[in-house]
Biopython code that builds the backbone (N, CA, C, O; Angstrom):
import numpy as np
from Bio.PDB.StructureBuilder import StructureBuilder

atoms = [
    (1, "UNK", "N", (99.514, 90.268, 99.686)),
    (1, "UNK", "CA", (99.914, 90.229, 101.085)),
    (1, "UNK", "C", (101.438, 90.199, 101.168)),
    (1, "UNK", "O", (102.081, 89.342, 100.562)),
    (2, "UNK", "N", (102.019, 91.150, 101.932)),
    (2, "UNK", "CA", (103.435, 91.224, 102.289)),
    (2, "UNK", "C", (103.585, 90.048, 103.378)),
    (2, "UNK", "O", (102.979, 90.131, 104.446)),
    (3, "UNK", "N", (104.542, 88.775, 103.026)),
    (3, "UNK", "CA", (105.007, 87.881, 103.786)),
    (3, "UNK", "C", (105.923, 88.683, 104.432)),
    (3, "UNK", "O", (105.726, 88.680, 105.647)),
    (4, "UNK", "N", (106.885, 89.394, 104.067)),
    (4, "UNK", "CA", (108.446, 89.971, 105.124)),
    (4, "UNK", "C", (107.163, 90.422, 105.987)),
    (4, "UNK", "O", (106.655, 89.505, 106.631)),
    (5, "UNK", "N", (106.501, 91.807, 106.115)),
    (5, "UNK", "CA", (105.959, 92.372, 107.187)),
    (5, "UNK", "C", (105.502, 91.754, 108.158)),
    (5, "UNK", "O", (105.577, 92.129, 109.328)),
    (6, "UNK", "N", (104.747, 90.282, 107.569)),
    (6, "UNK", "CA", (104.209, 89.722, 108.407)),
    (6, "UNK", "C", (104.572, 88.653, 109.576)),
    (6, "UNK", "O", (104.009, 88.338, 110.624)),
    (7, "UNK", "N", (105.973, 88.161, 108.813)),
    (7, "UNK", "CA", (106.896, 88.079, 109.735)),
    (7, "UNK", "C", (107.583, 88.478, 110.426)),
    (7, "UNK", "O", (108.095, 87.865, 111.362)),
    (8, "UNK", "N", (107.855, 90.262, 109.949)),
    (8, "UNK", "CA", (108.699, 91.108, 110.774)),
    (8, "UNK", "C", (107.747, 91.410, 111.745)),
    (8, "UNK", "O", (108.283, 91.435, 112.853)),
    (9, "UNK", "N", (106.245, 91.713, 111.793)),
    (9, "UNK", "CA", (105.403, 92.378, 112.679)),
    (9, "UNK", "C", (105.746, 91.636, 114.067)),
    (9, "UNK", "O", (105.541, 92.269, 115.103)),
    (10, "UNK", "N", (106.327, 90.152, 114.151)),
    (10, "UNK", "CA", (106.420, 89.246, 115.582)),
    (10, "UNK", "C", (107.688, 89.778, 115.897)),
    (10, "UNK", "O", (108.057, 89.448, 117.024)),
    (11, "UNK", "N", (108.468, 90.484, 115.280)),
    (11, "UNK", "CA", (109.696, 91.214, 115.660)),
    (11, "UNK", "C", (109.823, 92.458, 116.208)),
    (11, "UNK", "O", (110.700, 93.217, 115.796)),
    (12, "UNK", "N", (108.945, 92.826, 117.225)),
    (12, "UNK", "CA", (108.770, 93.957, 117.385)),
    (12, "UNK", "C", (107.874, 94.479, 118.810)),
    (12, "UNK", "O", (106.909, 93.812, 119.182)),
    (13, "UNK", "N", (108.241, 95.554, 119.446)),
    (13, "UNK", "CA", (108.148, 95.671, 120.892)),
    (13, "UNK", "C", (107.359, 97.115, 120.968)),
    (13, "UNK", "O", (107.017, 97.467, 119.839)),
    (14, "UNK", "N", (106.887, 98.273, 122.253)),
    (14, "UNK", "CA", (106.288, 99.213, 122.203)),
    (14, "UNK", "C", (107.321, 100.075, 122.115)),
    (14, "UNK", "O", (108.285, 100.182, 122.874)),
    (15, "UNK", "N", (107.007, 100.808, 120.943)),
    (15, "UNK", "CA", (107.852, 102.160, 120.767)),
    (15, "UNK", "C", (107.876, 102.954, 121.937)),
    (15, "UNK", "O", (106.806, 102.941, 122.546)),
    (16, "UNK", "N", (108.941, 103.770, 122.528)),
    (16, "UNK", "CA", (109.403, 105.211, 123.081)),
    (16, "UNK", "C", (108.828, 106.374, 122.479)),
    (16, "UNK", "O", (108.080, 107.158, 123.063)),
    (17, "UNK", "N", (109.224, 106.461, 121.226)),
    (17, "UNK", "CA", (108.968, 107.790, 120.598)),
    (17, "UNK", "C", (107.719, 108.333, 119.624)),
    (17, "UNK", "O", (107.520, 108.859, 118.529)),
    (18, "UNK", "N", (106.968, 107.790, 120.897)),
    (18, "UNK", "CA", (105.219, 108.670, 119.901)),
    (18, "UNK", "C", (104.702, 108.803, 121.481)),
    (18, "UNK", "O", (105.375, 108.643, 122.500)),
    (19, "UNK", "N", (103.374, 109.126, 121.363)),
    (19, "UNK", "CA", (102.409, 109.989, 121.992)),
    (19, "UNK", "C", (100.826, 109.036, 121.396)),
    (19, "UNK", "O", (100.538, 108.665, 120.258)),
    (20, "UNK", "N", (100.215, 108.914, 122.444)),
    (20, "UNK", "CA", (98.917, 108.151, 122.195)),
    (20, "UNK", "C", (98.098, 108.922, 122.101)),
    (20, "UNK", "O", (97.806, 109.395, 123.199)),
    (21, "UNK", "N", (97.196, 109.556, 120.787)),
    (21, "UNK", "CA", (96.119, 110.110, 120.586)),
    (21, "UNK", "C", (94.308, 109.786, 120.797)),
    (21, "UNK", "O", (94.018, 108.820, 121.502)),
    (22, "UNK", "N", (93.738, 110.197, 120.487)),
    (22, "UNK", "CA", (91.741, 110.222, 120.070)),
    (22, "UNK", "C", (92.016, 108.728, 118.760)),
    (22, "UNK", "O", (92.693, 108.537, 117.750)),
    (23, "UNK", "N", (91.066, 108.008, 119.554)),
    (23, "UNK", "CA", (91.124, 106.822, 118.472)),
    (23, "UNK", "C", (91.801, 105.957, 117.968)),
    (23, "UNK", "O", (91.640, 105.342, 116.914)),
    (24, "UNK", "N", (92.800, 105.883, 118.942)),
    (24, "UNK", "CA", (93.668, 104.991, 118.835)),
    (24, "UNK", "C", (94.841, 105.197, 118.215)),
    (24, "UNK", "O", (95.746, 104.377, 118.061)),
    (25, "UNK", "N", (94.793, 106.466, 117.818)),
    (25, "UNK", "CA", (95.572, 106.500, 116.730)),
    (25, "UNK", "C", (97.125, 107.175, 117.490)),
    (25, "UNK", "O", (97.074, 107.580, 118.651)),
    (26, "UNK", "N", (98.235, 107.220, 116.820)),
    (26, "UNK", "CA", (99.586, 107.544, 117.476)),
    (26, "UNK", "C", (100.132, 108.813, 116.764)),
    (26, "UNK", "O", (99.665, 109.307, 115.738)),
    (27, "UNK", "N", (100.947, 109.152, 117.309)),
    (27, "UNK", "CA", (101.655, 109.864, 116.356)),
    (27, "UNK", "C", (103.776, 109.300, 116.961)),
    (27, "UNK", "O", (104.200, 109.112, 118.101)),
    (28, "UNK", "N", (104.430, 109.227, 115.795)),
    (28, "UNK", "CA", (105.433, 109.042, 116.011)),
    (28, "UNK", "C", (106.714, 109.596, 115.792)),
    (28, "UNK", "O", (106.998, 109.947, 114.646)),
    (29, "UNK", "N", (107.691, 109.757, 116.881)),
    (29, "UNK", "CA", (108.392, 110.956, 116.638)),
    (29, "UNK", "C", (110.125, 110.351, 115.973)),
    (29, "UNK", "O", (111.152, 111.006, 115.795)),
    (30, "UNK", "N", (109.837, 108.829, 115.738)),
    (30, "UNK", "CA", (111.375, 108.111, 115.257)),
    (30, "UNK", "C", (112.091, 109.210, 114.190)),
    (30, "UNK", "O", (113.266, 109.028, 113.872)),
    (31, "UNK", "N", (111.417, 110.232, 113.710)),
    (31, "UNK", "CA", (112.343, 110.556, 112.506)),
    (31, "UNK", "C", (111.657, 111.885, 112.741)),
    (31, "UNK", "O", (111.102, 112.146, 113.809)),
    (32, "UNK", "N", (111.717, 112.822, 111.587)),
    (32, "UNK", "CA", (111.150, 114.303, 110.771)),
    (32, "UNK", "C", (109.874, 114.085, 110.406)),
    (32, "UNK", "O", (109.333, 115.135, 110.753)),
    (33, "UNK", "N", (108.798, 113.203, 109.792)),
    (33, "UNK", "CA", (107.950, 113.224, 109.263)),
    (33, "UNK", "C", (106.664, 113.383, 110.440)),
    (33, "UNK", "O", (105.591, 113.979, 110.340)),
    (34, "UNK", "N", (107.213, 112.641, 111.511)),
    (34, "UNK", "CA", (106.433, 112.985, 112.812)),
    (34, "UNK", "C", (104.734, 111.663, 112.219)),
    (34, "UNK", "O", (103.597, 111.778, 111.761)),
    (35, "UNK", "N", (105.173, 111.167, 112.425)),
    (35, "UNK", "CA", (103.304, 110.659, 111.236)),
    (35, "UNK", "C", (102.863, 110.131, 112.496)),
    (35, "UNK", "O", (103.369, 109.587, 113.477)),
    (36, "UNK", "N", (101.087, 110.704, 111.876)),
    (36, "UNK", "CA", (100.159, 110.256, 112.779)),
    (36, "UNK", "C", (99.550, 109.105, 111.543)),
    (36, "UNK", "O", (99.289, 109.060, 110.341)),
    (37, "UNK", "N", (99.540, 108.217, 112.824)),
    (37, "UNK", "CA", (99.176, 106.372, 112.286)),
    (37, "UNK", "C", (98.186, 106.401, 113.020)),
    (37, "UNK", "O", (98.131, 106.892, 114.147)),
    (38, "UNK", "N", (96.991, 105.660, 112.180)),
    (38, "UNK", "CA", (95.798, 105.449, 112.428)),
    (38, "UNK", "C", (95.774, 103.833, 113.305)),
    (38, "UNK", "O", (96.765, 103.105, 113.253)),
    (39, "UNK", "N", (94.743, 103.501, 113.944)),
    (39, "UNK", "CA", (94.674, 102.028, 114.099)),
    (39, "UNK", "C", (94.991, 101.220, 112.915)),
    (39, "UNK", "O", (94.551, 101.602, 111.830)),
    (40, "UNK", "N", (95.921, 99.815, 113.006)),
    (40, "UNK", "CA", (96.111, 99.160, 111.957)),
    (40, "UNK", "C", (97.002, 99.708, 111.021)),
    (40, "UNK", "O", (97.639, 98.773, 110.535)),
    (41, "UNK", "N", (97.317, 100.689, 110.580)),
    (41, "UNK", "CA", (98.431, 101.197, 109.589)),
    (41, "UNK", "C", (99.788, 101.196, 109.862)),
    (41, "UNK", "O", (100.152, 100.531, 110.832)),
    (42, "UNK", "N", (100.483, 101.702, 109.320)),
    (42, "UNK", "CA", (102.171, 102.261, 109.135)),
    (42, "UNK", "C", (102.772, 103.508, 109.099)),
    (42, "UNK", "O", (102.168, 104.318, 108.396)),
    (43, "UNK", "N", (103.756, 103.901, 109.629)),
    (43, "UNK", "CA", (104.192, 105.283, 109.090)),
    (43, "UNK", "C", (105.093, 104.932, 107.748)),
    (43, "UNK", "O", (105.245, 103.817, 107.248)),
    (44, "UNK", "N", (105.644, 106.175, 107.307)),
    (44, "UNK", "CA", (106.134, 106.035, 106.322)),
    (44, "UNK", "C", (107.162, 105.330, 106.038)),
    (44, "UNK", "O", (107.300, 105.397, 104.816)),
    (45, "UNK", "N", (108.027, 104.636, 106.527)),
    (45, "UNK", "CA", (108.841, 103.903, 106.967)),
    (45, "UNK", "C", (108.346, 102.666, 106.687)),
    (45, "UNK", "O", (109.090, 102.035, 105.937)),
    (46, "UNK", "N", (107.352, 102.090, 107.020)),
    (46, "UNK", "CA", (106.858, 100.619, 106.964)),
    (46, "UNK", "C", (106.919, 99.784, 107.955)),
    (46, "UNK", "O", (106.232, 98.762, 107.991)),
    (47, "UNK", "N", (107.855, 100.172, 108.988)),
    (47, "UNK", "CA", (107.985, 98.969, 109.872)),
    (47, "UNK", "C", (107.784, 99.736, 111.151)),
    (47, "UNK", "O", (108.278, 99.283, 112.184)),
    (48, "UNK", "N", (107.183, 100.724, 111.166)),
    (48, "UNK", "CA", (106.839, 101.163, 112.366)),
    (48, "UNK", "C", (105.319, 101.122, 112.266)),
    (48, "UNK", "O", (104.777, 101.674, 111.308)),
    (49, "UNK", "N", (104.550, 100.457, 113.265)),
    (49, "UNK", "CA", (102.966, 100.367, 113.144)),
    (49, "UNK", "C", (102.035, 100.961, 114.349)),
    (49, "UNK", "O", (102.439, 101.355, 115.443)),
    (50, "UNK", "N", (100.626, 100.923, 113.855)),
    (50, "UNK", "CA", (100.258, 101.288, 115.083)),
    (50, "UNK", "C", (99.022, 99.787, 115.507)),
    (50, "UNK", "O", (97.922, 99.580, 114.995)),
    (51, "UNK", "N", (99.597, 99.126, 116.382)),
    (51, "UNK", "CA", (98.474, 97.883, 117.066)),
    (51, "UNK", "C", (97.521, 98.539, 118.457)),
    (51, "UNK", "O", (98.003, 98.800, 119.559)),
    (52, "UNK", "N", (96.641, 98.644, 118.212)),
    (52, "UNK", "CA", (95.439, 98.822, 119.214)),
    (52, "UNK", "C", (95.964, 100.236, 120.045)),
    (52, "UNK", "O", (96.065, 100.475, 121.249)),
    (53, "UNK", "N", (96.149, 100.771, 119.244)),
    (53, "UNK", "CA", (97.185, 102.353, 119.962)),
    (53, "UNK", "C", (97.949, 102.266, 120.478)),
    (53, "UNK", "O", (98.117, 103.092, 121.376)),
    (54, "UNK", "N", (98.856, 101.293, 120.287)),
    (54, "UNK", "CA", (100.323, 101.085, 120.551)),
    (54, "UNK", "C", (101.028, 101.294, 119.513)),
    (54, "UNK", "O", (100.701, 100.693, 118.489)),
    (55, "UNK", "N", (102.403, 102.366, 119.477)),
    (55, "UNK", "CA", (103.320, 101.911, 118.226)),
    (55, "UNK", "C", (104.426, 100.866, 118.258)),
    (55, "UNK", "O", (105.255, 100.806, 119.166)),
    (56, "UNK", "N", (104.392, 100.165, 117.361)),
    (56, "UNK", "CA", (105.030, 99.078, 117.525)),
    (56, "UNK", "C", (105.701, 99.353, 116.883)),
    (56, "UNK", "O", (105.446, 100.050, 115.901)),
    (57, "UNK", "N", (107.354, 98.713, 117.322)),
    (57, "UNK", "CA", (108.609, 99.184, 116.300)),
    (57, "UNK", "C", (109.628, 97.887, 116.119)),
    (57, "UNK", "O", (109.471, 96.937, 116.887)),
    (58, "UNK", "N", (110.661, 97.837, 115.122)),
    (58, "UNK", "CA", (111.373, 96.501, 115.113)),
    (58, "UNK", "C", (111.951, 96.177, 116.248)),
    (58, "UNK", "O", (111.935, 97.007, 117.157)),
    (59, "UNK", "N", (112.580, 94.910, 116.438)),
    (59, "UNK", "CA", (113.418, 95.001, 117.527)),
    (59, "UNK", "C", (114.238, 93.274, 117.520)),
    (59, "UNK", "O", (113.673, 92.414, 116.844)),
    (60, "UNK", "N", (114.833, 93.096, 117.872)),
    (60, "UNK", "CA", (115.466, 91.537, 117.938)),
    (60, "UNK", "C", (115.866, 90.915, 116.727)),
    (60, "UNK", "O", (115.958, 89.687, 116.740)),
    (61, "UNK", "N", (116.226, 91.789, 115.254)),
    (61, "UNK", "CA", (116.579, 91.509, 114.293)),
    (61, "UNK", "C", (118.266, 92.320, 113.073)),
    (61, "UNK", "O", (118.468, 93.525, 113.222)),
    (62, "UNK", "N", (118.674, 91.983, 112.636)),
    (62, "UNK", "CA", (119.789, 92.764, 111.915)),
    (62, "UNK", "C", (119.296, 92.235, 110.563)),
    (62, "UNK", "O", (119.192, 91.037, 110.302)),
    (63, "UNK", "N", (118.943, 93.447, 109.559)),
    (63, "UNK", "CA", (118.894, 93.082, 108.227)),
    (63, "UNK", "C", (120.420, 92.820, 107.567)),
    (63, "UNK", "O", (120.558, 91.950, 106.706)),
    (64, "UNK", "N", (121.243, 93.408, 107.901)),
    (64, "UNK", "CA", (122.529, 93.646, 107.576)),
    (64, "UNK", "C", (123.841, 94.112, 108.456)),
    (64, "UNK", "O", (123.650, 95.082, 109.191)),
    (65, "UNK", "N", (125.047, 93.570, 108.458)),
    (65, "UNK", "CA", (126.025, 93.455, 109.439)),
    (65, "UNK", "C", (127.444, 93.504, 108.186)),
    (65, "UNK", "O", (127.728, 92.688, 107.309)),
    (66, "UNK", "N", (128.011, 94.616, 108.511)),
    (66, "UNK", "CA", (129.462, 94.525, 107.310)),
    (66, "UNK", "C", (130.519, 94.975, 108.730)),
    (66, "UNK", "O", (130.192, 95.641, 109.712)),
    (67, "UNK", "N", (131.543, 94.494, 108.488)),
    (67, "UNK", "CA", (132.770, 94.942, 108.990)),
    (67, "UNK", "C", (133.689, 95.579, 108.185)),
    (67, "UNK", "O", (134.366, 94.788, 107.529)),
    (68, "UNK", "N", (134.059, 97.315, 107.933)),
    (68, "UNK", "CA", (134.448, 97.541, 106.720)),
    (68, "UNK", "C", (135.586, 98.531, 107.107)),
    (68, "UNK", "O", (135.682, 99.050, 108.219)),
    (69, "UNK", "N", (136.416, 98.730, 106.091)),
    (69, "UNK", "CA", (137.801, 100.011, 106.459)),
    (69, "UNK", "C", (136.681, 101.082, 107.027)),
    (69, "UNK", "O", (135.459, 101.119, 106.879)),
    (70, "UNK", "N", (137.221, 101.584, 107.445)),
    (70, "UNK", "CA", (136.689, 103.196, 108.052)),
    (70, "UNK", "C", (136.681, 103.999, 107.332)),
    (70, "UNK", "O", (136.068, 105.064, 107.404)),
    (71, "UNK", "N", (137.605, 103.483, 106.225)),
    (71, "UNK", "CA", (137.305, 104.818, 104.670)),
    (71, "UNK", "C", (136.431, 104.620, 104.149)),
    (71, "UNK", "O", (135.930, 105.612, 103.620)),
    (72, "UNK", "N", (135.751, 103.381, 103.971)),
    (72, "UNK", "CA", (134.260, 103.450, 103.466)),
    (72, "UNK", "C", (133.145, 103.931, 104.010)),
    (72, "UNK", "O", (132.005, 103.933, 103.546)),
    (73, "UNK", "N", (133.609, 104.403, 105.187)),
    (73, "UNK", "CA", (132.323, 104.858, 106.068)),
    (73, "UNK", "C", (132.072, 106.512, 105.565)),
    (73, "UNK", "O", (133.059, 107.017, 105.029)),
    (74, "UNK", "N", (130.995, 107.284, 105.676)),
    (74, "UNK", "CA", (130.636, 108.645, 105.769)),
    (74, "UNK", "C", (131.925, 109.264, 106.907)),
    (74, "UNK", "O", (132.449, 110.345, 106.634)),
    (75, "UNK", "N", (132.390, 108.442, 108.244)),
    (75, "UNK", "CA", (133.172, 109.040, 109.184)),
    (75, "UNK", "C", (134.982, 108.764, 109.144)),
    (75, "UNK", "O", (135.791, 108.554, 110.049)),
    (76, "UNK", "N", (135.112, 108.871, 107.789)),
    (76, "UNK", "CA", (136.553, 108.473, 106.958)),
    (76, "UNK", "C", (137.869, 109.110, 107.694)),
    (76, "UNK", "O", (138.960, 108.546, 107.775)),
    (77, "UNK", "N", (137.621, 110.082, 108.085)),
    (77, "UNK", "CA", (138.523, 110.866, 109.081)),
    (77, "UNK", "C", (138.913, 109.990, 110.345)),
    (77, "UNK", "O", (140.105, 109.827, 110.602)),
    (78, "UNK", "N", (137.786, 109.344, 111.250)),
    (78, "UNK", "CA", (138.153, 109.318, 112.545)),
    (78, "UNK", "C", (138.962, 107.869, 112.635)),
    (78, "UNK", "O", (138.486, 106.973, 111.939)),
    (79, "UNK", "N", (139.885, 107.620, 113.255)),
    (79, "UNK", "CA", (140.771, 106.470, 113.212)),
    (79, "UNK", "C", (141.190, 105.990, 112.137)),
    (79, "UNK", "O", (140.989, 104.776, 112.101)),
    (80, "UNK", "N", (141.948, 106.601, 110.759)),
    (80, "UNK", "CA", (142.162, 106.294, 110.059)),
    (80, "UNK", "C", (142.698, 104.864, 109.851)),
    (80, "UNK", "O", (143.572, 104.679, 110.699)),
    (81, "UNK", "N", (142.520, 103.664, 108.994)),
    (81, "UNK", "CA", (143.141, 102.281, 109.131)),
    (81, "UNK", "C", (142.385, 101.529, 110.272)),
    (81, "UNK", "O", (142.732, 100.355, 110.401)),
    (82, "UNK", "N", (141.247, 102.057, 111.273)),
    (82, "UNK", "CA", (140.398, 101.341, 111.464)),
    (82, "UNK", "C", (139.334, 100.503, 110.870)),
    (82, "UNK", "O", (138.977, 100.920, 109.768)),
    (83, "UNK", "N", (138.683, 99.368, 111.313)),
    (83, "UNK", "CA", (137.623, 98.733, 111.150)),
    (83, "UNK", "C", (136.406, 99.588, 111.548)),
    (83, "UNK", "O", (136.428, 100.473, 112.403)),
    (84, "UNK", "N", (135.453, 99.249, 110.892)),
    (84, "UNK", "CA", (134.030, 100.262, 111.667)),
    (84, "UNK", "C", (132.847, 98.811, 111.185)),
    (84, "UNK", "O", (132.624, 98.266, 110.104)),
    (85, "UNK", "N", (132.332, 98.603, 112.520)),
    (85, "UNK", "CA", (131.067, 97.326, 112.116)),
    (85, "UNK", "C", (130.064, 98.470, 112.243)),
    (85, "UNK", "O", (129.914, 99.451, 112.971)),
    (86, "UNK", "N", (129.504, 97.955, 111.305)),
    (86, "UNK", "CA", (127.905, 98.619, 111.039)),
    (86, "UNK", "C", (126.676, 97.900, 110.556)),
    (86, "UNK", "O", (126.627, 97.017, 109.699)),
    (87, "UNK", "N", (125.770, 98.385, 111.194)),
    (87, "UNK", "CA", (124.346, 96.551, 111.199)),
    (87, "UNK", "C", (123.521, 98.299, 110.315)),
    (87, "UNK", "O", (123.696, 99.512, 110.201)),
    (88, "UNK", "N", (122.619, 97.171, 109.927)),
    (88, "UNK", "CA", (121.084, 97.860, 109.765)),
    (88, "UNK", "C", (120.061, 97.169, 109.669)),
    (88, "UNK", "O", (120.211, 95.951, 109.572)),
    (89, "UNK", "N", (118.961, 97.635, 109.667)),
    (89, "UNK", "CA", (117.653, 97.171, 109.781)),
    (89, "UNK", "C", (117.147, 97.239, 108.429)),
    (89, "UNK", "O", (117.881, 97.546, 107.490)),
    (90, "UNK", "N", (115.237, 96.811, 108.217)),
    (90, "UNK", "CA", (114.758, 97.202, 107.003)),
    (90, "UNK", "C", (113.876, 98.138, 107.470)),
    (90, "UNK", "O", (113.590, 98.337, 108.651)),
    (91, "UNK", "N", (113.178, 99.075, 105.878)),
    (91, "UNK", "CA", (112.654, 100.513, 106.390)),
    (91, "UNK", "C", (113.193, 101.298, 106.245)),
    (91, "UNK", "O", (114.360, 100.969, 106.028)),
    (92, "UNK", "N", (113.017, 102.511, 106.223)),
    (92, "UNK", "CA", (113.516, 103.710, 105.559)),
    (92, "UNK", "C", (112.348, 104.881, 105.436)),
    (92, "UNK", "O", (111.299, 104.691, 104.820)),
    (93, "UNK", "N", (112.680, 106.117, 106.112)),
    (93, "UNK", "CA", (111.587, 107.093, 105.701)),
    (93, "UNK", "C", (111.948, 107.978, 104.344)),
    (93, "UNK", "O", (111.259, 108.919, 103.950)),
    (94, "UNK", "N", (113.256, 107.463, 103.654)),
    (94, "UNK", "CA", (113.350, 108.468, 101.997)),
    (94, "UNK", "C", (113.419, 107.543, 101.310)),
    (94, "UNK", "O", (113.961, 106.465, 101.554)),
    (95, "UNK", "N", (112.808, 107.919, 100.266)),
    (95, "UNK", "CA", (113.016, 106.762, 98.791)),
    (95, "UNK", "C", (113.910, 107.701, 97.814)),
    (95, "UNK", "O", (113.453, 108.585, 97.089)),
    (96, "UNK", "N", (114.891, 107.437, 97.904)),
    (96, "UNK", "CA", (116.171, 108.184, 97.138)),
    (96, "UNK", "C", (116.543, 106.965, 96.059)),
    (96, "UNK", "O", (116.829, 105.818, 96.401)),
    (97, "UNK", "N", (116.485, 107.405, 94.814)),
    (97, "UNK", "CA", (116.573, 107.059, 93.969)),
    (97, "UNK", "C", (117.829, 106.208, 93.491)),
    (97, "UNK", "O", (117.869, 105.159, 92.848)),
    (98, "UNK", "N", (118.909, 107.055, 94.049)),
    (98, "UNK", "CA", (120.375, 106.501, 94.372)),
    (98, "UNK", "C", (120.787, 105.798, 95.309)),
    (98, "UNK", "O", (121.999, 105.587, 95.351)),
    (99, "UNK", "N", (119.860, 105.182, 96.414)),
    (99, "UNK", "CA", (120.436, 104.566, 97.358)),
    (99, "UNK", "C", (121.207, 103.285, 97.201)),
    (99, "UNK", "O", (120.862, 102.271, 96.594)),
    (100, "UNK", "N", (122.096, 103.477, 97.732)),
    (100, "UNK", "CA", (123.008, 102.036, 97.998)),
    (100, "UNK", "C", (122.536, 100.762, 98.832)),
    (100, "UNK", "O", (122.706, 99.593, 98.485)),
    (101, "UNK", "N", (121.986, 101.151, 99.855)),
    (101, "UNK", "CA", (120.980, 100.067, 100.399)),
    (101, "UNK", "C", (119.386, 100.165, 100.371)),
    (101, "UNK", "O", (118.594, 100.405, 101.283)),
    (102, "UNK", "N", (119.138, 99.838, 98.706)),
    (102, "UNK", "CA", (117.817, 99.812, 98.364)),
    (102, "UNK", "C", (117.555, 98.459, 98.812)),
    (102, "UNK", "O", (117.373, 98.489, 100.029)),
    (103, "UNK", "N", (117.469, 97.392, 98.390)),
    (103, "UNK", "CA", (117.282, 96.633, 98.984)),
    (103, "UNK", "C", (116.356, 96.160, 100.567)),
    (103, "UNK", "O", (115.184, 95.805, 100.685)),
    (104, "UNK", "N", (117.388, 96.330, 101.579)),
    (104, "UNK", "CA", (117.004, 96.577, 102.623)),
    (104, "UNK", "C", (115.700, 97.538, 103.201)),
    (104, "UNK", "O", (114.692, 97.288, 103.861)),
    (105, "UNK", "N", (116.402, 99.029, 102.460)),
    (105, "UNK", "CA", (115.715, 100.152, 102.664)),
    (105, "UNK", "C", (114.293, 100.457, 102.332)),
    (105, "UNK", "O", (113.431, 101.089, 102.942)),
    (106, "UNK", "N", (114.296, 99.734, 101.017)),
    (106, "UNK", "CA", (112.431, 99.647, 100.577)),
    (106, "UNK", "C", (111.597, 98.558, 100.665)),
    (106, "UNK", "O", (110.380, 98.556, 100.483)),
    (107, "UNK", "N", (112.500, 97.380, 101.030)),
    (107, "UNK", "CA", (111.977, 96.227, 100.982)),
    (107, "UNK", "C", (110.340, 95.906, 100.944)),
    (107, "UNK", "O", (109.587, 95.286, 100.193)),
    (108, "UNK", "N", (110.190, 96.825, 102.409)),
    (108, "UNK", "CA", (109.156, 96.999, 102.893)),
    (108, "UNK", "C", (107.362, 97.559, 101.676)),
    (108, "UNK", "O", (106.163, 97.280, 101.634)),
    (109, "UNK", "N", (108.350, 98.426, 100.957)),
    (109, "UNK", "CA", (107.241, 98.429, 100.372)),
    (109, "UNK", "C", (106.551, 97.973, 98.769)),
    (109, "UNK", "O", (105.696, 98.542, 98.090)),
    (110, "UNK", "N", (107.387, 96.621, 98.513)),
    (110, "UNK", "CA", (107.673, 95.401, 97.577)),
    (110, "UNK", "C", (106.207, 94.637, 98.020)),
    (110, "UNK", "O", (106.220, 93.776, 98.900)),
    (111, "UNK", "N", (105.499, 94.859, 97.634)),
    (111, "UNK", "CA", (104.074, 93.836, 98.141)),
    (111, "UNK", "C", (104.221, 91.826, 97.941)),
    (111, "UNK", "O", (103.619, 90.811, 98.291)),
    (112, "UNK", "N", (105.352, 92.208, 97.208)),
    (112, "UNK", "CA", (105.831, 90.745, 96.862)),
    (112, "UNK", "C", (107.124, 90.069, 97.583)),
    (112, "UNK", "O", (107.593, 88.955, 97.348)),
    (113, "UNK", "N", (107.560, 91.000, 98.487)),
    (113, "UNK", "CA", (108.883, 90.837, 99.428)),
    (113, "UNK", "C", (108.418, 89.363, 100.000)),
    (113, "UNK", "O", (107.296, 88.953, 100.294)),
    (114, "UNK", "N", (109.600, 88.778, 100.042)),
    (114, "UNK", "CA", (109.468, 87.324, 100.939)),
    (114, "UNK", "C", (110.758, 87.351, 101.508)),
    (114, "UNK", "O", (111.523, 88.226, 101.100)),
    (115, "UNK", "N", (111.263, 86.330, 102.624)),
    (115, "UNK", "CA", (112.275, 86.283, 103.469)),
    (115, "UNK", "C", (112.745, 84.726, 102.782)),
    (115, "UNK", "O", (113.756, 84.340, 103.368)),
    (116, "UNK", "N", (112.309, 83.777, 101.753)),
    (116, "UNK", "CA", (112.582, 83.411, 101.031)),
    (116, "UNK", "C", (113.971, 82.931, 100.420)),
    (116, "UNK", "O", (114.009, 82.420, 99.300)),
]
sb = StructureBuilder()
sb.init_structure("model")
sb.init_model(0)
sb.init_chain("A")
sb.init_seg("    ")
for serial, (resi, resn, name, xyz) in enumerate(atoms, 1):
    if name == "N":
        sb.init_residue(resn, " ", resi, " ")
    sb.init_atom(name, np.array(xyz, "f"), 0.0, 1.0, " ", f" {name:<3s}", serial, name[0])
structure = sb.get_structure()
């Protein structure tokens, strides 16, 4: 049993971006993969679910919060010698092998994840 999920699942409100299908089931449009979630499951991501044909998505939480030069950012150009704050969540629809925020990013699918 995943403890994080099951604590993250009380973190979380009715998605915008899906469409209510036959059987409860959703389909969700947060990303490219578009996934149709059955009653009770996940999309690929992990933290997007589907409860009683509702998709449920995070909400009222920051996995992560840095305040960093602006040269560390992907957007290194714009305001050079600026600050850039940047939060994130947990979840992720790629499992890239190289990621820098693995952690966060796969957490979700660690069957042994705790908030711990």
């Amino acid at each position: 049993m995943n403890i994080l999920s099951n604590r993250l699942d009380r973190l979380t409100v009715e998605g915008k971006l899906y469409e209510k299908l036959a059987d409860q089931a959703v389909r969700c449009f947060a990303c490219g993969h578009r996934c149709l979630i059955r009653e009770g499951k996940r999309g690929i991501c992990q933290v997007r679910f589907n409860k009683g044909g509702t998709l449920m998505v995070p909400h009222g939480y920051v996995a992560a919060l840095q305040n960093d030069p602006i040269e560390k950012k992907p957007f290194s150009h714009v305001l050079p010698g600026a600050n850039a704050l940047t939060f994130g969540m947990l979840g992720c629809d790629y499992h890239c092998d190289y990621c820098q925020n693995w952690l966060t990013s796969q957490a979700m699918r660690d069957p042994a994840s705790d908030v711990s």
